[in-house]
C-alpha atoms as one frame of an Amber mdcrd trajectory, in Angstrom:
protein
  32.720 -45.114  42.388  31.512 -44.200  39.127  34.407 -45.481  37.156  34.060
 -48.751  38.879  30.685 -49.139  38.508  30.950 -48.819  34.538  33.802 -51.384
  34.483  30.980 -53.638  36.037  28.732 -52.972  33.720  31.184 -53.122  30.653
  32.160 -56.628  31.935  28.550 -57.752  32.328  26.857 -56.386  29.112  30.325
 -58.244  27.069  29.186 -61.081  28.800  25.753 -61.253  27.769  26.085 -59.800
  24.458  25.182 -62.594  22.685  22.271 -62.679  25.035  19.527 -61.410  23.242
  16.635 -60.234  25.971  15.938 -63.600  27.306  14.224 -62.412  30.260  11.880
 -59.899  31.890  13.811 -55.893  31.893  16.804 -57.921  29.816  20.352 -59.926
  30.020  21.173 -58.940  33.375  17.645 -58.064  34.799  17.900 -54.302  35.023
  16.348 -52.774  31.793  20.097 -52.534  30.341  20.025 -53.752  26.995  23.345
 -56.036  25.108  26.624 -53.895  24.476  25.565 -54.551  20.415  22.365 -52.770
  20.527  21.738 -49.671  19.118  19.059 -46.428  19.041  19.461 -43.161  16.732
  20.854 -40.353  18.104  18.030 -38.506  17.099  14.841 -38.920  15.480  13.086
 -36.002  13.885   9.885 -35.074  14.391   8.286 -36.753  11.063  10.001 -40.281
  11.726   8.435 -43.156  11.778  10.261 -46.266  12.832  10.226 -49.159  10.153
   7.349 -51.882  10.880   8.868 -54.965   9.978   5.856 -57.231  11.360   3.142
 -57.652  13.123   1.878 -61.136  14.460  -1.763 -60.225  15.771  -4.777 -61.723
  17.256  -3.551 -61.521  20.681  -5.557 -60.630  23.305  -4.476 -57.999  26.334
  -5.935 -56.635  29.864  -8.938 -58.649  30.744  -8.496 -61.612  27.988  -4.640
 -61.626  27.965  -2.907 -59.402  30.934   0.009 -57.003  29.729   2.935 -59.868
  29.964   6.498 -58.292  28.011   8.800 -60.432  25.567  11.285 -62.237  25.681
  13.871 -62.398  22.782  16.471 -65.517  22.080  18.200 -67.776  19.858  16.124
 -65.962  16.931  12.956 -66.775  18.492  10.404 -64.337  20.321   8.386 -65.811
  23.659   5.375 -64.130  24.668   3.551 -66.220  27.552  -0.107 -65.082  28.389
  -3.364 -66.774  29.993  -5.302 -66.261  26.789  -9.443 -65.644  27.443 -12.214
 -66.059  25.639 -16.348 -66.197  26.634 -18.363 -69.138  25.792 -22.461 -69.155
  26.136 -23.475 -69.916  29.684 -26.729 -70.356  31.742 -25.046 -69.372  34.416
 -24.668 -65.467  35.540 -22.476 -63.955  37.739 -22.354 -60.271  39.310 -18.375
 -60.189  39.674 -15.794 -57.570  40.028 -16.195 -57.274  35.870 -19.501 -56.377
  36.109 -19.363 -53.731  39.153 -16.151 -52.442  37.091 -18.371 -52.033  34.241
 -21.216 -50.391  36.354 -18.683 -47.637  37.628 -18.132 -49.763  40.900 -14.421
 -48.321  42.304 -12.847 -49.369  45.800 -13.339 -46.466  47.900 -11.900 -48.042
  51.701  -9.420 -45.005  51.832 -12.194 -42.601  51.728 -13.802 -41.519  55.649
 -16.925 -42.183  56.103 -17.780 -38.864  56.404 -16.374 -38.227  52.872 -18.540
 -40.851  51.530 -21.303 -39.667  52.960 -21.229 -35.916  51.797 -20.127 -37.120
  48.537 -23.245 -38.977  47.841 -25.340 -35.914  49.686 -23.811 -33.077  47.344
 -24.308 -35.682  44.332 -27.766 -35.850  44.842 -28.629 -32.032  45.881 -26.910
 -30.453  42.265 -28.843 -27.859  40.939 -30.286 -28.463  37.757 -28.738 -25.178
  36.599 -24.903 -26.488  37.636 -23.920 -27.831  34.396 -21.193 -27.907  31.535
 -17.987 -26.384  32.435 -19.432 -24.693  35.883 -20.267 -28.249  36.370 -16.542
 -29.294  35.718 -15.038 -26.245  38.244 -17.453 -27.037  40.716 -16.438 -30.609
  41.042 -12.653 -30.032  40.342 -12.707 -27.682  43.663 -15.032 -30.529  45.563
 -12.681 -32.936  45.005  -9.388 -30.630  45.956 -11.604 -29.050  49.159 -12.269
 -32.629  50.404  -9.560 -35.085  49.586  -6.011 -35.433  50.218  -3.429 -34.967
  47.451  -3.015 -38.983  47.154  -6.332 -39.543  47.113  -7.181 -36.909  44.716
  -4.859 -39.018  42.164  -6.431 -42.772  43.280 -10.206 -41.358  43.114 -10.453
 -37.819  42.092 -11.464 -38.555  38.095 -13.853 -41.041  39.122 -15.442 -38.507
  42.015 -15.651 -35.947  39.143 -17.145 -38.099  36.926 -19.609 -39.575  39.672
 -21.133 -35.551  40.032 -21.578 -35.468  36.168 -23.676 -38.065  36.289 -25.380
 -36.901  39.005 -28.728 -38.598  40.074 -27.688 -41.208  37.771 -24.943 -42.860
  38.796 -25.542 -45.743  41.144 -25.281 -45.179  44.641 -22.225 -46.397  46.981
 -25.204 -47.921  49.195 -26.176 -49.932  46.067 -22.841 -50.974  45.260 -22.402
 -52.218  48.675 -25.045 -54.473  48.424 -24.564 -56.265  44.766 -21.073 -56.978
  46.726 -22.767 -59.446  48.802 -23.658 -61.339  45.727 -23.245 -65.040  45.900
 -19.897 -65.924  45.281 -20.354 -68.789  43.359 -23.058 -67.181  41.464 -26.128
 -67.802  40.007 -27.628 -71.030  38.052 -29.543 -68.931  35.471 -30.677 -65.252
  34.544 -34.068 -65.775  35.959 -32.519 -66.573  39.504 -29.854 -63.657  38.999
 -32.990 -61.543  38.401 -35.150 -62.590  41.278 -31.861 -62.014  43.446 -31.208
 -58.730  41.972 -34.961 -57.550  42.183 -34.819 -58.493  46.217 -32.238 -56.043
  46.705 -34.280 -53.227  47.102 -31.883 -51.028  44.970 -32.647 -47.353  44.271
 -35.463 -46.781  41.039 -33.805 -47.645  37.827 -31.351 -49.683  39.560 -32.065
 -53.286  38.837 -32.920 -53.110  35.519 -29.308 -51.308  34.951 -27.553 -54.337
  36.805 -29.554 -56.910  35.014 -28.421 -55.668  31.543 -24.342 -55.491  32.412
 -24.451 -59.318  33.386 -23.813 -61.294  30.345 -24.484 -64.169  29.362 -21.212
 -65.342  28.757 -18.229 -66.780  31.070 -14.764 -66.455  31.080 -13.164 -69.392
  30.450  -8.643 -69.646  29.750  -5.876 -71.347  28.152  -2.396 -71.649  29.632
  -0.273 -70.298  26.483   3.307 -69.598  25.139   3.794 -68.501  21.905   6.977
 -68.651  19.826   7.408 -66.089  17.097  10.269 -65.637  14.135  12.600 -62.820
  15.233  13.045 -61.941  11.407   9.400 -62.613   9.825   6.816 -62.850  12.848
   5.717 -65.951  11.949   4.567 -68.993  14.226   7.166 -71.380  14.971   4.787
 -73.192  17.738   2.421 -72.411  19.938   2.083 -73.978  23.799  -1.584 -74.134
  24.551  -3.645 -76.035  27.833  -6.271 -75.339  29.923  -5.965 -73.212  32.000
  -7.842 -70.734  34.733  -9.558 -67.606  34.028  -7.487 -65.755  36.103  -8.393
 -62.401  35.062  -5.780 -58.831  33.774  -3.690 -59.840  37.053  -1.748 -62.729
  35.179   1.268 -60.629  33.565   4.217 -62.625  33.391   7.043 -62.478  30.992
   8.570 -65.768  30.513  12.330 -66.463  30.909  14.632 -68.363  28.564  17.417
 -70.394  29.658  19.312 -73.264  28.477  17.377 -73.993  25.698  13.634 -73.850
  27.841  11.142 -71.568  28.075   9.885 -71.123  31.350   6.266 -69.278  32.087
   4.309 -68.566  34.943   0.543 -68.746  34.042  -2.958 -69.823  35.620  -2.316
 -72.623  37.828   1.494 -73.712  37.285   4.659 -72.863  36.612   5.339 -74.652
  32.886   8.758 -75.501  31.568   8.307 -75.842  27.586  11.312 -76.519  24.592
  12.301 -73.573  23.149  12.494 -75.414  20.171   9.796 -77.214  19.390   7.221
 -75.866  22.516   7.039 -79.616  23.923   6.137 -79.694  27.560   9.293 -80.669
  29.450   7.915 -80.341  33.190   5.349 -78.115  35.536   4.561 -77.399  38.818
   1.662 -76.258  40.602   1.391 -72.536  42.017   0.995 -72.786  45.360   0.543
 -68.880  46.108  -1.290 -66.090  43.737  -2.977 -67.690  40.717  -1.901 -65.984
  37.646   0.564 -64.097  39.347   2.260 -61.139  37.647   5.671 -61.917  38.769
   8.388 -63.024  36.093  10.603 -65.885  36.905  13.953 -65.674  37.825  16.259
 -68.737  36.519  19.551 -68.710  38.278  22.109 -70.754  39.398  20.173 -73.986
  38.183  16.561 -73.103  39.725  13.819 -70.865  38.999  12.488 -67.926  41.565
   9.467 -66.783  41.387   6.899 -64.659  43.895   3.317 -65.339  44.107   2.605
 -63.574  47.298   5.049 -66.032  48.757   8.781 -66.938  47.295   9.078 -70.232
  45.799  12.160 -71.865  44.171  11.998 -75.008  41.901  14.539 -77.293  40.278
  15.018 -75.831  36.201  15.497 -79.245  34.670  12.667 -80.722  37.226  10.470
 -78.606  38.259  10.428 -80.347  41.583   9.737 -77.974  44.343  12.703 -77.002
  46.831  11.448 -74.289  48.912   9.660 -71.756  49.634  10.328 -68.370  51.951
   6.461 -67.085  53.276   8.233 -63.931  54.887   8.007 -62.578  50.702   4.868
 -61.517  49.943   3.625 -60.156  46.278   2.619 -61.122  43.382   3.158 -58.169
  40.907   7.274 -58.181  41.783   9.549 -59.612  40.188  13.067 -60.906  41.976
  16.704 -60.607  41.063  19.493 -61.941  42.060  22.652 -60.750  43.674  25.449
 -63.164  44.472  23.965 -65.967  46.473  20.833 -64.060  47.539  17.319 -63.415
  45.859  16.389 -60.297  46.258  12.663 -59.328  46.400  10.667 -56.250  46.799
   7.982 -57.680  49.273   4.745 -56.051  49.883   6.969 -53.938  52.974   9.739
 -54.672  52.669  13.059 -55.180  50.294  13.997 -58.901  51.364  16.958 -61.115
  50.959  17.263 -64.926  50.697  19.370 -67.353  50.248  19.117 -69.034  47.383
  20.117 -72.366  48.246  17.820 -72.484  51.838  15.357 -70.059  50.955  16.011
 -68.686  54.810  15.404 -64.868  54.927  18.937 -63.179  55.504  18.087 -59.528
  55.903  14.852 -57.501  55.383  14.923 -53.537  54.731  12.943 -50.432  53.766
  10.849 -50.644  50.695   7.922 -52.687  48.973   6.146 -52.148  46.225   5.501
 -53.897  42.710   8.664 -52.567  41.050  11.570 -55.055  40.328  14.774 -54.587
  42.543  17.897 -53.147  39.903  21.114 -54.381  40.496  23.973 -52.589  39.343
  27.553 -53.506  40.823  26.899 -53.880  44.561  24.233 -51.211  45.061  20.564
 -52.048  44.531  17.933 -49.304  43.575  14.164 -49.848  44.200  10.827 -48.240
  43.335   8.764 -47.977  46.486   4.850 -47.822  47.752   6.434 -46.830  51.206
   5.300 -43.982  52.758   7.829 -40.471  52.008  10.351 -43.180  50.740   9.221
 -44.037  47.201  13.022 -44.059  45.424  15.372 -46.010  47.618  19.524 -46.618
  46.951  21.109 -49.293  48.870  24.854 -50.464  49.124  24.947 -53.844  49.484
  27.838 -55.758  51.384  28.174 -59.044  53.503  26.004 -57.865  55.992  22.602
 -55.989  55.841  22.660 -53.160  52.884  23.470 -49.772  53.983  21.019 -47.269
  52.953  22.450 -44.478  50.904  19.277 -41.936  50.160  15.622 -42.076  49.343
  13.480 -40.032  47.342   9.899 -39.068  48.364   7.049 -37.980  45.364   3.298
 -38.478  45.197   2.006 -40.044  41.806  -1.082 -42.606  41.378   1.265 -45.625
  40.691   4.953 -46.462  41.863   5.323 -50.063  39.492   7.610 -48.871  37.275
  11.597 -49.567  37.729  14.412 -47.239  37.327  17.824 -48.328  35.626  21.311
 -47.413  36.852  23.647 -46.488  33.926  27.109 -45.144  34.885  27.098 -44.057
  38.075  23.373 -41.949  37.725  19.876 -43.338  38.671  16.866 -42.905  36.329
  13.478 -43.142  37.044  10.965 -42.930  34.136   7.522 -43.559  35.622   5.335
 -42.453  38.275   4.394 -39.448  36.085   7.933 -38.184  36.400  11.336 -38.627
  34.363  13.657 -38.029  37.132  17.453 -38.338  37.353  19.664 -38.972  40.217
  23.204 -39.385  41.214  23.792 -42.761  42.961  26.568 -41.816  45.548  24.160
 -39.091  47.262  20.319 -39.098  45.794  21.205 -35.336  43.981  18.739 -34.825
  41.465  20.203 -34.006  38.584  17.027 -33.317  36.321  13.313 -33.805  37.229
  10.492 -33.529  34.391   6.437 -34.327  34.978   6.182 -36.702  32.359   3.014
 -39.612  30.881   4.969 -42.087  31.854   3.578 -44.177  34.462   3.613 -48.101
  34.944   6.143 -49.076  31.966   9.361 -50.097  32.906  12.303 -48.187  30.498
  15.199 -49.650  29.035  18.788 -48.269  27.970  20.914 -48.752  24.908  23.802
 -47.335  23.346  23.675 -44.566  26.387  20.033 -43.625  25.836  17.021 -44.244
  27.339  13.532 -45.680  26.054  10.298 -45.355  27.722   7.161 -45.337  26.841
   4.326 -42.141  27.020   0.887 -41.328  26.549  -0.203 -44.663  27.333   1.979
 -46.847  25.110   1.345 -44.479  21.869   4.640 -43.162  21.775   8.312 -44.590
  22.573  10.696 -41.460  23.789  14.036 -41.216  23.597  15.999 -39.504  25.682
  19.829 -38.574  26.454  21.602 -40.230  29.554  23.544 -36.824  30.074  23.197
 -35.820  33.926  23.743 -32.542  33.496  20.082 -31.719  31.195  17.153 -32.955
  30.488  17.482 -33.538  26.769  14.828 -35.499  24.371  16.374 -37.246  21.501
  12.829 -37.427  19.998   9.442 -39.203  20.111   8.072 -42.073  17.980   4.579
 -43.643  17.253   4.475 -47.180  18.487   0.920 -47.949  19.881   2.500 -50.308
  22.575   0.413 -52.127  25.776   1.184 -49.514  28.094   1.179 -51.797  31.344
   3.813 -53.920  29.195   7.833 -52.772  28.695   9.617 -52.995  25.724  12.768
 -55.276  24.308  15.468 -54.666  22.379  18.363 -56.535  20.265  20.564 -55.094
  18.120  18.404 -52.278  16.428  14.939 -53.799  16.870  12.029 -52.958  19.113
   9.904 -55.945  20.227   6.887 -55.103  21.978   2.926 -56.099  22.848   0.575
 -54.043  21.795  -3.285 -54.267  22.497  -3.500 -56.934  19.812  -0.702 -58.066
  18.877   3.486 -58.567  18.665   5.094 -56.115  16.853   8.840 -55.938  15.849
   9.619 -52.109  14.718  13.289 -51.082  13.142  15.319 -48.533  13.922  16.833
 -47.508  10.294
């Protein structure tokens, strides 16, 4: 199978290899870059890849979510729904400024959890500091939660104890929760509201400072770099929706358009000159994460329901409420969209949008595509690495993979008969016939999604800082090397011929590989 699965591959990179990375995770969808693109075989410790620019000013996270680029006809696309605050009478007590008060969601914890959390937080002795302070709570935390939740909530348990009669109380966060939703009309309302509450000593006057006086207010953009220089060749801007980090699309290029999910619609722009051609309202998820799909003359997209709309249009064809999600992307195999649902890996037809088989899976990664086998990251329970063969009929499952890790987003990539899965806190290798591992490493990769090129493999670690490469080989684990980058860790990197395009906090960056 192997041999025929790298004559596929062979026949779809030649295909595309004039295809730049015009999409999110590439030419064909699956993180495999074009047949001319290239990475050293090594990089010694001291190397440092060549910055050839930097475009910055761009916002990430909160103000500008942690959309990837797209690369094509010499042009770079980055699409974002770009924030800013403006000076408001109004004040809100949102999810920004609980986040910022040390609010977490805690519905997976028992009652009884909560409550002897909050009692032993309380009763520390005075004496139980430093790093008997740090044992003691590391042992708490291991003596009372479950593995999983020990990697959703244990830090923020830990760090809860340290702060010890200071930190607010889950009682208190419970009740700013049940602030008006629309919010207030100025600070001396918010105040008056706040003071009702009855909050423990200290309380109010903590809340009252972490609500600003500011609002979040959004633009709809796409921006259109220089491949060679950085430069501006346009820039796409409207109003748009504050719609918060959630809104981290990549945008897809195809037949000369540009064609971004944002706020509120679904925008078709020239790739040449940025002019609005055509959108469409979202009708799911605003500011969905989701990348769109443009295949076969229409554009896919999920936004906790799968839509389809004409590409030279816009107009609306159908939709398929049986997908749910907004953080997956789709792909395409033959006539069916495939889509890792919130449950489920689902297929539809492209043309009716009917569902034509469902599966195991769901999660946030993308579905990969390689031949006719399909590999997906999973949320589900023991099954969190799935392999499917896919034929005329439902998909045959071949294996699945079971680890525990905090997030299961990233994608893997098939290359030549092996599986590779660089996230999750893991770099983890597998043959795609039977599930074998072949080599399994605890790794700081977690959300990223990796990419291959010229038989290696790029991911990002340590939170964007680095870019590691690493050999394809099955049969070891072997590191080409490690290089500084300072990427957007949520975000995945690009690359054509031997450039690396990527977002970083601030900016675009295009590095060479020399």
């Amino acid at each position: 199978m192997k041999s025929i699965i790298t004559a596929i591959l062979l026949l779809a990179t030649a295909a595309t290899a004039l295809a730049d990375w015009p999409q999110w995770r590439g030419p064909n969808r699956n993180g495999t870059a074009s047949s001319d693109a290239s990475l050293p075989d090594m990089v010694p410790e001291d190397y440092e890849p060549t910055k050839k620019w930097e475009f910055t000013g761009i916002p990430s996270d909160h103000y500008g979510g942690h959309g990837s680029v797209a690369i094509a006809d010499g042009k770079v696309f980055t699409a974002l729904v770009w924030h800013r605050d403006e000076p408001t009478e109004t004040r809100a007590i949102n999810n920004d400024v609980l986040s910022k008060l040390g609010a977490r969601g805690v519905s997976s914890l028992p009652e009884e959890v909560r409550e002897k959390m909050e009692t032993d937080r309380m009763n520390l002795s005075r004496r139980l500091r430093g790093a008997a302070l740090d044992e003691w709570a590391q042992k708490w935390v291991e003596g009372n939660l479950d593995p999983k939740t020990q990697l959703s909530l244990g830090s923020w348990i830990i760090s809860r104890f340290k702060k010890g009669k200071a930190a607010i109380s889950l009682k208190d966060f419970d009740t700013l929760r049940t602030a008006p939703k629309a919010g207030f009309a100025n600070q001396a309302e918010m105040e008056k509201w706040v003071r009702a509450q009855e909050l423990e000593p200290g309380i109010a006057e903590q809340v009252i400072a972490a609500v600003p006086n500011t609002k979040k207010v959004a633009d709809d953009v796409v921006l259109c770099l220089e491949a060679t220089t950085g430069e501006e060749v346009w820039k796409f801007s409207v109003p748009g929706y504050p719609s918060g980090r959630g809104s981290s699309s990549t945008p897809a290029f195809a037949d000369g358009k540009i064609y971004a999910a944002l706020s509120e619609h679904l925008y078709c722009v020239s790739a040449s000159d940025g002019k609005e051609i055509w959108r469409a309202p979202l009708t799911g998820k605003k500011g969905p994460a989701s990348s769109p799909l443009v295949s076969g003359g229409k554009v896919f997209l999920q936004q906790n329901l799968l839509s389809a709309f004409d590409a030279a249009t816009g107009e609306p064809l159908w939709t398929n409420k049986e997908v749910k999600g907004a953080n997956p992307s789709p792909a395409v195999w033959k006539n069916l969209i495939l889509c890792n649902s919130s449950k489920e890996l689902i297929a539809v037809d492209a043309e009716t949008g009917a569902t034509v088989w469902a599966v195991e899976g769901g999660g946030d990664g993308t579905p990969v595509v390689s031949g006719d086998f399909v590999v997906i990251s999973s949320r589900l329970e023991g099954r969190n690495l799935i392999a499917y063969h896919l034929t005329s009929g439902p998909p045959r499952q071949l294996w699945t993979k079971d680890f525990l890790a905090r997030r299961y987003g990233s994608s893997p990539v098939v290359h030549e008969g092996y599986v590779y899965h660089l996230g999750s806190e893991r770099h983890l290798c597998l043959d795609l016939d039977s599930g074998e591992i072949k080599w399994d490493r605890k790794a700081s990769s977690s959300i990223s999604s990796p990419l291959i090129a010229d038989g290696k493999l790029l991911v990002y670690e340590n939170r964007g800082g680095f870019a590691h490469l690493i050999s394809t080989d099955p049969k070891e684990y072997r590191s080409l090397g490690r290089v500084k980058v300072g990427a957007l860790y949520c975000a995945s990197p690009a690359l054509v011929g031997n450039r690396l395009f990527l977002r970083t906090k601030e900016s675009v960056a295009c590095f060479g590989f020399e």
